[in-house]
C-alpha positions in Angstrom: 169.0 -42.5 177.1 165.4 -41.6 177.0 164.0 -44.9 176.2 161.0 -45.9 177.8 161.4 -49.8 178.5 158.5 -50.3 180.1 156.8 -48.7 177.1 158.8 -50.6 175.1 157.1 -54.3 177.0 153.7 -52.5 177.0 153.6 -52.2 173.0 155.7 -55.0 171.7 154.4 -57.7 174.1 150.9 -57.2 173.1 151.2 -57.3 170.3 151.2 -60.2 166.9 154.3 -60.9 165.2 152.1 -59.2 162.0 151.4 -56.4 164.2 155.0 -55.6 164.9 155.9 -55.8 161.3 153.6 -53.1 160.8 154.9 -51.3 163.7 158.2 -51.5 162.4 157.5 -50.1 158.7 155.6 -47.1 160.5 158.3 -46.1 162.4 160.8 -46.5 159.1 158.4 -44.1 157.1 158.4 -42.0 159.8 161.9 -41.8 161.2 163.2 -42.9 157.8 165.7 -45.1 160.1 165.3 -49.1 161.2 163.0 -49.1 164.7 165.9 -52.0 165.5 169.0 -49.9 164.9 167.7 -47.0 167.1 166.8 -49.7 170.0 170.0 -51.0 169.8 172.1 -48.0 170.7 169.7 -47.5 173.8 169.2 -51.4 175.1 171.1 -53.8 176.5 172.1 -57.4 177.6 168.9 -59.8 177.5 166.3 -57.0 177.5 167.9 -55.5 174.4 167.7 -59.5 172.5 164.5 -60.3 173.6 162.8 -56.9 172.1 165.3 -57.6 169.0 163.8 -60.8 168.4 160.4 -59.6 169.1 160.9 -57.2 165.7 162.2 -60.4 163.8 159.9 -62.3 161.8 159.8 -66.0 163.5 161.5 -67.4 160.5 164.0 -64.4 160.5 164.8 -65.4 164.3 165.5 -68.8 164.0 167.4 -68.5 160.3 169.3 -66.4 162.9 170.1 -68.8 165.4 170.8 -71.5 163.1 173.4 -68.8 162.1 174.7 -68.6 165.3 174.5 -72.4 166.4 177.2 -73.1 163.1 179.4 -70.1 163.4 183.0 -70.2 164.6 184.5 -73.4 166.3 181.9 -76.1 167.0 178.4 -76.4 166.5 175.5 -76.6 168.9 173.4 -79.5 166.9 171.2 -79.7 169.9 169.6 -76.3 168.3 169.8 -77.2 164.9 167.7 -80.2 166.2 165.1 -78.1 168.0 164.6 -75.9 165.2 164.6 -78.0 162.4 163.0 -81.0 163.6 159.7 -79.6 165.2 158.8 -77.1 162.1 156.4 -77.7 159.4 157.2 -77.7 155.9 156.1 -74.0 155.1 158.1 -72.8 157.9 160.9 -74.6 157.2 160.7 -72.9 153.9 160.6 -69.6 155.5 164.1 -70.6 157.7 165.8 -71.5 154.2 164.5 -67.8 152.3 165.4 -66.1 156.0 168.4 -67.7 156.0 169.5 -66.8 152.1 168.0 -63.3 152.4 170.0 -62.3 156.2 173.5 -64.2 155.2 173.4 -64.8 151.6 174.3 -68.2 152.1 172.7 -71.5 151.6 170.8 -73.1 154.9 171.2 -76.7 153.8 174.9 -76.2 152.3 176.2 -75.1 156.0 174.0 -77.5 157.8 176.1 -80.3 155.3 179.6 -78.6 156.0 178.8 -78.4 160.1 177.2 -81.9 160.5 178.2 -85.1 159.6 176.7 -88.7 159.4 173.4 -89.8 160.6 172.8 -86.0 161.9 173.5 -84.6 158.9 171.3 -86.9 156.6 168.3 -86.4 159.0 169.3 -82.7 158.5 169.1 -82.7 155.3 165.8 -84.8 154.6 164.2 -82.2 157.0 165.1 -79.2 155.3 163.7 -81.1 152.0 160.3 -79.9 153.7 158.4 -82.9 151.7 157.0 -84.5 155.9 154.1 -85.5 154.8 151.6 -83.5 157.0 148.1 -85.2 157.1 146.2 -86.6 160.6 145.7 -89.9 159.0 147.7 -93.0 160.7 148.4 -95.4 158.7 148.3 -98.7 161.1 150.3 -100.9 158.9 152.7 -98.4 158.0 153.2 -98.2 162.0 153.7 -101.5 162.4 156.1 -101.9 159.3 158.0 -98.8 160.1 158.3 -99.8 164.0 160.0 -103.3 162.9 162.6 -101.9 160.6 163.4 -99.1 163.7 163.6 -102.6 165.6 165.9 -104.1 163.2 168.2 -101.2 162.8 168.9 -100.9 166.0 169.8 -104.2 166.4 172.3 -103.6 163.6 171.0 -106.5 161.6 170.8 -104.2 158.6 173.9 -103.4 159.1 174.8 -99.4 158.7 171.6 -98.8 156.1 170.2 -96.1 158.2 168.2 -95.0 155.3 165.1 -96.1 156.2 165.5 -95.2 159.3 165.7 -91.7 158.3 163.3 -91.6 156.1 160.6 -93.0 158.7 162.1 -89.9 161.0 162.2 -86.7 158.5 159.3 -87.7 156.4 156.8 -89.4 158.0 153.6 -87.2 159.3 153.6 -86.4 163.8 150.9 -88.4 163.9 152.1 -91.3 162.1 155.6 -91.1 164.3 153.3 -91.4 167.1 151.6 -94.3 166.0 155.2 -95.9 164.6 156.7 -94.8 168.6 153.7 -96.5 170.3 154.0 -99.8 168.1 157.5 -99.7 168.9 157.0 -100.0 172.2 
């Protein structure tokens, strides 16, 4: 094949995920064919993923891989975690219109068919994207939220999780931080 990987590195790799949108609309009005479907035929094994995921938007990737982590036998909920649990609202937006737009399916609807219990709720409050995302910490709040942690975990509110979750999925990184340290 007459591909030029190192080529390939030079221009992708320097390049902003905006940039490489552009790069591959260019190459459609020019080629009138997708820049991924030609790269495809000439690359392989891990070099040929990584430049594929280079061309994905970031929200296309991981709408991808949550594809991947609930497909077939099993699921790998230590991804769905990853993903899910350390984006922002807005991008966790952009995985559910990813995820409808590539598969034609509904993100939270598999996430609640390959999940169950405590995972799954938390899941599912996530993809709500309603974590409140301002700086301020809330001391109190801290305080309150680290004592009902306490108390769930030493089952003395029985299996009400609720709260629980809510404090998890909803609450703003710094005010988890704050909760954490009070916890301790």
């Amino acid at each position: 094949s007459g591909t030029n990987e190192k080529k390939i590195i030079e221009v992708l790799s320097s390049r902003t995920s905006e940039q490489r949108q552009q790069i591959k609309q260019k190459y459609k009005a020019l080629y009138n064919k997708e820049m991924e479907e030609d790269l495809k035929g000439d690359l392989s094994g891990n070099f040929e993923k990584a430049v594929l995921a280079l061309l994905d938007l970031p929200c296309e990737y991981e709408a991808r891989e949550l594809r991947k982590a609930m497909k077939g036998a099993g699921t790998d909920e230590s991804l769905l975690i990853e993903i899910l649990c350390t984006r922002n609202n807005k991008e966790i937006i952009n995985i559910k219109e990813a995820y409808k737009r590539l598969f034609d399916r509904d993100l939270e609807s598999d996430v609640k068919s390959d999940t169950s219990g405590s995972l799954q709720k938390i899941l599912v409050m996530v993809l709500e994207a309603t974590r409140d995302e301002t700086q301020q910490v809330n001391a109190e709040l801290a305080e309150q939220d680290a004592s009902d942690l306490y108390k769930v975990r030493e089952g003395r509110w029985g299996t009400e999780e609720l709260a629980f979750n809510v404090v998890l999925a909803k609450r703003s990184y710094s005010q988890l931080k704050a909760t954490f340290q009070a916890y301790e």
